[in-house]
N, C-alpha and C positions, 0 to 999 in steps of 0.2 A: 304862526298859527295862533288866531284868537278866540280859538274854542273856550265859551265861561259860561259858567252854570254857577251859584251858588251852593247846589246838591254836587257840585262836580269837582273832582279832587286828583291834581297829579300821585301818583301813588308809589309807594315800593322803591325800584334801584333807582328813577331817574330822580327822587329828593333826594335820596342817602347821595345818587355821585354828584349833582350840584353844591349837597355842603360841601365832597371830597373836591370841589374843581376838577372833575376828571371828566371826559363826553360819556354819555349813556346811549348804551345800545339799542336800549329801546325804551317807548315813553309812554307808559300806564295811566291807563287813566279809568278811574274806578267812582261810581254815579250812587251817592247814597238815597237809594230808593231802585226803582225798577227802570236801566238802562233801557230796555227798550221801548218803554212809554216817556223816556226821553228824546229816544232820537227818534221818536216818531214823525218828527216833521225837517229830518234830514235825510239825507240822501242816504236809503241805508240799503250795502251790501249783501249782507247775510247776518241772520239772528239764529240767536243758539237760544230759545226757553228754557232747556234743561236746566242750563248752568246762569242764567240770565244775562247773557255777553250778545254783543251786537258789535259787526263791524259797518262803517261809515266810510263814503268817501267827502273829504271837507276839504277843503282852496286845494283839492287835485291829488289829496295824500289819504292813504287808506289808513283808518283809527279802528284801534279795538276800545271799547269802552265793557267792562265788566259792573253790574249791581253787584251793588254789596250784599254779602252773603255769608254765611258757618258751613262748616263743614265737619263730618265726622268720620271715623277712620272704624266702621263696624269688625275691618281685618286689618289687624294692624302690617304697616308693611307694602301695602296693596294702597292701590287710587281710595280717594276719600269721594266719601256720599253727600253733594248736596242740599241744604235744607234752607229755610229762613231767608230765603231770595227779597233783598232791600232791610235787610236789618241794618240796625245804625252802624256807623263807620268803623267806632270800638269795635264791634263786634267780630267785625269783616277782617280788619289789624290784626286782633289778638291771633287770628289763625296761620298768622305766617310765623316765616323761620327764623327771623332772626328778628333784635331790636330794631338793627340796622334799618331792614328792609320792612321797618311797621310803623311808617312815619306816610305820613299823605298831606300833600299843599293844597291848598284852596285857591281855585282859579281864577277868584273873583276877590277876596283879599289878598291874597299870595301868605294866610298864616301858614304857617304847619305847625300840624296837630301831631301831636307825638305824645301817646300815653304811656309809653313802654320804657321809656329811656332811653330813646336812638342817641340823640344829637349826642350826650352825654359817653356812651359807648364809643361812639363816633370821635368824640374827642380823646379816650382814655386809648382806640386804636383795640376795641375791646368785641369779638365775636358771642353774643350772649341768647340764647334760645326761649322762648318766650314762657313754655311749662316745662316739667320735670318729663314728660310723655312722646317731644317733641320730636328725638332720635327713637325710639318705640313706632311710633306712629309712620315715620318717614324716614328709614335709615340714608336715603341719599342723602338727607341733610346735612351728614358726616361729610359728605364729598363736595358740598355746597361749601363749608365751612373750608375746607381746604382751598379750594378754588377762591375762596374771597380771602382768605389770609396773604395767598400768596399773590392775589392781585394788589393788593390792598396795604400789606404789610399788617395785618391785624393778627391778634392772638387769642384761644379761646379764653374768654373768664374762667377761672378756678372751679364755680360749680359745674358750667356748662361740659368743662375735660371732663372733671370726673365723670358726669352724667354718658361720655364720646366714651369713655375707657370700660364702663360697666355693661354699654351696649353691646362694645366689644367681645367682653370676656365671655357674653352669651347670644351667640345673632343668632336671628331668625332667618333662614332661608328660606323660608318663604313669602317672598317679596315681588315689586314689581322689577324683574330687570331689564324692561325697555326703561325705567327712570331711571336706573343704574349705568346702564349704559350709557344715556343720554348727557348723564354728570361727569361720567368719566371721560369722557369725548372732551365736553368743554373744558376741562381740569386740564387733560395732558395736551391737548390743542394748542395751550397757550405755552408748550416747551420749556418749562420752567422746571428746573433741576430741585429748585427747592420743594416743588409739589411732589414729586416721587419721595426725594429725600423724607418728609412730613410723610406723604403716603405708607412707608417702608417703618420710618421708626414711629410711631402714632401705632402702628398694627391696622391702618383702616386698609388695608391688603387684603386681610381675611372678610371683607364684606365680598371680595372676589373667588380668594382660592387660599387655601391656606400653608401650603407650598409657596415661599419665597428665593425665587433664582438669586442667583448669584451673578452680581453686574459689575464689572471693575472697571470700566470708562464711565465717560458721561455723556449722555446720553445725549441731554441738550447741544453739547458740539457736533455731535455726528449727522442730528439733524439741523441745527442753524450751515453746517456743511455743504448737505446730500440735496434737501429740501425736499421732504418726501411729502406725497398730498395727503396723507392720513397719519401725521405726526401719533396722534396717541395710541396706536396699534403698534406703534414701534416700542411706545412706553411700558405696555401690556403683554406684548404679544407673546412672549414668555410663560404668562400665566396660564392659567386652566380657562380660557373663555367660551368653554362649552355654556355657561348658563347663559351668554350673552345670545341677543339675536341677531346672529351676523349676518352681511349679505354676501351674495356670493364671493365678489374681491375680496371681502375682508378673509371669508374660509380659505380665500386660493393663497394669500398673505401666507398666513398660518400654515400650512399643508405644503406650501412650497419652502421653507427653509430645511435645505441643506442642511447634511450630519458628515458630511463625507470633508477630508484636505486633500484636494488632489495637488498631484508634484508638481507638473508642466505647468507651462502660463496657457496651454491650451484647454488644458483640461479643466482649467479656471476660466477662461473664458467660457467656452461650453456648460458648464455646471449655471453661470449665472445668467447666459445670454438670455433664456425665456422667460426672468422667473421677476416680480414685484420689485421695484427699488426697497420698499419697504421687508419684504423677504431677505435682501441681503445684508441691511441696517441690523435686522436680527440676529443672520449668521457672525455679525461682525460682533456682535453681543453676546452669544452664547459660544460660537465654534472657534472662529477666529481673526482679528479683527485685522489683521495686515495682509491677511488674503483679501478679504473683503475690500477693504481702502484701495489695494493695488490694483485689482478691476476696473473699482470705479473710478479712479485717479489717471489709471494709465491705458486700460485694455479696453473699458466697455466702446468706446469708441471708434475702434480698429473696424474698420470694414473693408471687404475686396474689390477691386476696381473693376473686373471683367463682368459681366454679365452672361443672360443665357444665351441672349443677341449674338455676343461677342463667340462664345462656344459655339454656334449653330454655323457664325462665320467660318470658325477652324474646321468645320467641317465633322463636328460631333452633331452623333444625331440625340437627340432629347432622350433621358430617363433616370435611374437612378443612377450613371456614372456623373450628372453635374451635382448629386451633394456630396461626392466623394472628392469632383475636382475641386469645389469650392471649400471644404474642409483644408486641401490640400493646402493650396494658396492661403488661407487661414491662417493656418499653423506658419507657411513660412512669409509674408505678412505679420504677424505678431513677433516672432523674431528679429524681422527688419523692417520698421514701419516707412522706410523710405524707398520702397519700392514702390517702380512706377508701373501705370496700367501695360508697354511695351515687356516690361519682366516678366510681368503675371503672362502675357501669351510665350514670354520665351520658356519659363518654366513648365507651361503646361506641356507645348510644344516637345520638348525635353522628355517630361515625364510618360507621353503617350506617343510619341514615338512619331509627331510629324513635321512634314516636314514646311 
């Protein structure tokens, strides 16, 4: 890609992860002046005035390109207001989160402009927030800062904890929690035992629920294990995520773990059969965790070889006696998984009396 502008400047994570040598997930790029009377004579997708951002498609790849711009937090907590669309590039910098991420490369000499002390923090391994107003303004930031330490291996600066520990002692709730959400996702996504751990002793918990379960495994194993598709619901799921906006699987998640230890291996299999992997990752965290494992290790996979086919063959006519007979088989199937589909009609046969 040889997108160059003079006015045109790589921005934000992908300078900070080229100093760390690590790939960047995505590649900013931010026009000091008004991006869309830049790309005016490119291919342009869709343009956003409000906030001055335009997407482009360039050699076949879709670009967002953002003007520089300030912004102001009228509620602290809550999305920030727009203003000063094409202000100079300081300007644009100072409004982000971290030092780290307030550094921008020029496309056209490849400097980077860093007014803030990135590369410096970058070197010391050092998480540093740009004003004193920064967790005020945007408490997800707290949840950013965990997420890049634990990617990163960084630590906050001395001022900037204090500044995470004082927010603490007094949050606001009233925030946005689709960005709350949005951070906690990417934070516990990444399965990282030390990110709950930091999440848990830090107290950035209480920007969630201020009720702390009680978790004696690790959590990180059960999923690098199970391999559940919504990892951080398993990290969470515990808590009070009524302020979240879940979608529907994530409430069926939640509403379906189990409270009950049934005795049988049937009545274990039955309690789990319909319900969320990530539903029982939980049970296995809160109720019990060698029920749980034993399911999934030994039982969830027991199925009955007969069908309704097979029943209509013997001569049963259809209704509710096949989920009685296939219950049946079930249970003696889970006891002897090396029955074959010939047992399953002898037993039926057996048990209903034909011949």
């Amino acid at each position: 890609m040889t997108l160059k502008d003079k006015n045109l400047y790589y921005v934000g994570g992908v300078v900070r992860d080229e100093m760390l040598g690590t790939p960047s997930f995505d590649i900013d790029f931010c026009y000091e002046g008004n991006a869309i009377e830049f790309a005016k004579n490119l291919n342009i997708l869709k343009e956003n005035p409000d906030f001055g951002t335009v997407r482009v498609l360039y050699n076949g790849q879709e670009i967002d390109i953002a003007s520089t711009r300030e912004e102001t937090y009228p509620k602290a907590g809550h999305l920030p207001v727009v203003k000063n669309i094409g202000c100079s590039l300081k300007n644009d910098l100072k409004r982000r989160d971290f030092t780290i991420n307030a550094m921008a490369k020029n496309t056209v000499s490849g400097e980077i402009i860093d007014y803030f002390g990135g590369m410096e923090d970058i070197r010391l391994k050092k998480l540093k927030v740009l004003h004193s107003n920064s967790f005020i303004d945007d408490p997800t930031r707290i949840l950013r800062a965990l997420k890049f330490s634990v990617r990163f291996g960084f630590e906050l600066d001395d001022e900037t904890k204090k500044l995470q520990d004082k927010y603490l002692e007094n949050i606001n709730y009233d925030m946005s929690y689709h960005r709350l959400k949005k951070e906690l996702k990417e934070t516990f996504n990444l399965n990282n035992e030390e990110a709950y751990k930091r999440f848990v002793e830090q107290g950035i918990y209480k920007l969630l629920d201020n009720n702390l379960p009680t978790i004696t495994t690790s959590i990180e194993q059960l999923i690098s294990k199970y391999n559940p598709i919504t990892p951080w619901i398993v990290y969470l799921g515990l808590f009070d995520l009524s302020k979240l906006e879940l979608s529907v699987e994530e409430k069926k998640i939640i509403e379906s773990i189990p409270t009950q230890k049934p005795k049988t291996e049937f009545e274990i299999y039955k309690m789990f059969e319909n319900i969320p992997l990530e539903s029982i990752l939980l049970y296995a965290l809160s109720v019990d965790y060698n029920i749980a494992c034993h399911y999934l290790d030994n039982l969830k996979s027991t199925r009955v070889k007969l069908n309704g086919e097979d029943l209509k063959k013997l001569g049963i006519p259809n209704g509710k006696i096949y989920k009685e007979i296939f219950n049946y088989l079930l249970e003696k199937r889970i006891k002897n998984q090396s029955l074959s589909k010939s047992d399953e009609i002898n037993l039926v046969k057996e048990k209903y009396g034909i011949l």
